[in-house]
C-alpha angles and dihedrals in degrees: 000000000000114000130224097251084058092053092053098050083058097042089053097048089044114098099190113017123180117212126194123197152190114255100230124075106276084054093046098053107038083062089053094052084056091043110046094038092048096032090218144081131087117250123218114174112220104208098148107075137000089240132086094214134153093283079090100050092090083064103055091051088046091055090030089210123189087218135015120211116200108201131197088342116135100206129049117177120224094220088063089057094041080058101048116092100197143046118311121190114180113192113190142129115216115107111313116267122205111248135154128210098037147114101239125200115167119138090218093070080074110031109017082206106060112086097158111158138268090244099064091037084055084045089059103041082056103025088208144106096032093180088056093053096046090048079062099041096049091044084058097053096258143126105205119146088004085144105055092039091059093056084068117023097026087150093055091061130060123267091237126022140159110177133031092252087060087065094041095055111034101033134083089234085055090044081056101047070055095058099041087051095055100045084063086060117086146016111016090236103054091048098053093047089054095051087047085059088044095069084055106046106110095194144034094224089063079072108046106027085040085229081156145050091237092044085048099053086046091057091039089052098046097048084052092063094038102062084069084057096043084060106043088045088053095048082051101055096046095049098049117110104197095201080086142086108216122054101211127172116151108186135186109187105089127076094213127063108241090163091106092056097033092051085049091046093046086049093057095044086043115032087164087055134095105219125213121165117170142192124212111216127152098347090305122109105218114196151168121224121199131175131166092200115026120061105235112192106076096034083052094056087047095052091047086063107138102353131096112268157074142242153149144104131137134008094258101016134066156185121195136165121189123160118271095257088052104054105082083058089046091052083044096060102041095053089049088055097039 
């Protein structure tokens, strides 16, 4: 495995990096702790599929990088890096793939139980930006690095908390992970202007309290693409019917996915619940799958078994895609093996 300090030895000697991120906070801003320490790199946000694959390809040639740097994405396909000519290093932390040819950085090669996020392994290669990365960590149900963050930032945290989702959900840096969620939702161009403001942003109070322009079109942004999850949160609520096991809403209307931080939210409201909160687009189901109790990944591969689709992630929280007509098996199965 490649370490950070040798990451940062190839980002400094790099003239024109291309990095490459999940669209979802601990991918966003472990981008922005590259980003704002070594002042280079072009972003791209990756929300399509959970694989890097040769649909990307186009978009090399086009930047023309001498390195490319994959951040907080689970799949990498061995066909984009055959097809790579320069250096790739790929930092994440869902399970190992197998893949030749890359700069691999992933905490669980050493320890298969350490999945802490992107986020906090881009915090230590910089060292730098603390309130950024745990924007990112929190967003991605984790505590890592809580005690140096409240010596800094004490009225940004809850007085009392147990779990990271207590944080997540009743905090204003949880209210920014929030934030941060919502401005990757929505037109091309308006994402990627306000993740051009957010490698400026000094503070995180800009933000929250709105004390400047750029502070103010981030919030702004952000409440835009919340009122479709306002709405979606609130159908939920008043259809669940908690005699059941299984929390389930698949919905169409928006043109934005909200599943990853619904299935959070539900799981917060529900701990005894398995979540599972789905988009229809294009004849897929795309869902997130989310459970307190049950570990999901290898029951959800089970239960994919001869059907189309993917799926796969962390112990408690997944992401899954099976055609329309399949999903009611898929459901069937899940709640068989769960």
């Amino acid at each position: 495995m490649i370490s950070l300090k040798e990451i940062k030895t190839y980002i400094e000697k790099s003239e024109n990096p291309l990095i490459f991120f999940d669209d979802d906070p601990d991918g966003l801003c472990s981008y922005l702790l590259i980003k704002r320490y070594f002042k280079k790199g072009r972003g791209i946000y990756l929300k399509s599929s959970p694989e890097v694959g040769e649909n990307y390809i186009k978009k090399v040639n086009e930047i023309c990088p001498d390195l490319i740097i994959i951040l907080d994405k689970p799949k990498l396909s061995q066909d984009f890096v055959d097809k790579v000519n320069v250096p790739l290093i790929y930092m994440d932390h869902h399970h190992p793939i197998d893949v030749k040819g890359i700069k691999y950085f992933n905490p669980q090669l050493i320890d298969p139980k350490d999945n802490r996020p992107t986020s906090h392994w881009c915090y230590k290669l910089v060292n730098n930006d603390l309130w950024v990365a745990m924007v990112g960590i929190v967003g991605d149900w984790c505590l890592e690095n809580i005690k140096e963050f409240s010596k800094k930032y004490e009225n940004l945290l809850p007085k009392k908390f147990e779990t990271p989702d207590d944080v997540l959900f009743g905090s204003r840096i949880g209210e920014l992970s929030m934030i941060f969620y919502f401005i990757l939702k929505g037109k091309t161009s308006d994402v990627n202007k306000a993740i051009t403001i957010l490698t400026k942003i000094e503070e995180p109070y800009e933000i929250l309290d709105q004390t400047t322009s750029r502070g103010k079109f981030i919030y702004r942004q952000a409440q835009k693409m919340k009122k479709d999850y306002d709405y979606l949160l609130e159908d939920i609520l008043e259809k669940v019917d908690l005699n059941k096991k299984f929390i389930i809403y698949i919905y169409t209307t928006s043109k934005n996915s909200y599943t990853s931080m619904l299935s959070n939210e539900l799981l917060h409201r529900f701990k005894d619940k398995v979540i599972i909160i789905g988009r229809e687009k294009s004849g897929e189901i795309r869902m997130s799958l989310r459970s307190s109790k049950k570990k999901l990944p290898k029951v959800i591969e089970k239960s994919l078994e001869g059907l189309e689709g993917y799926g796969g992630g962390h112990e408690h929280a997944c992401g899954a895609c099976v055609k329309k007509e399949d999903f009611n098996e898929f459901v069937k199965r899940l709640e068989k093996y769960l």
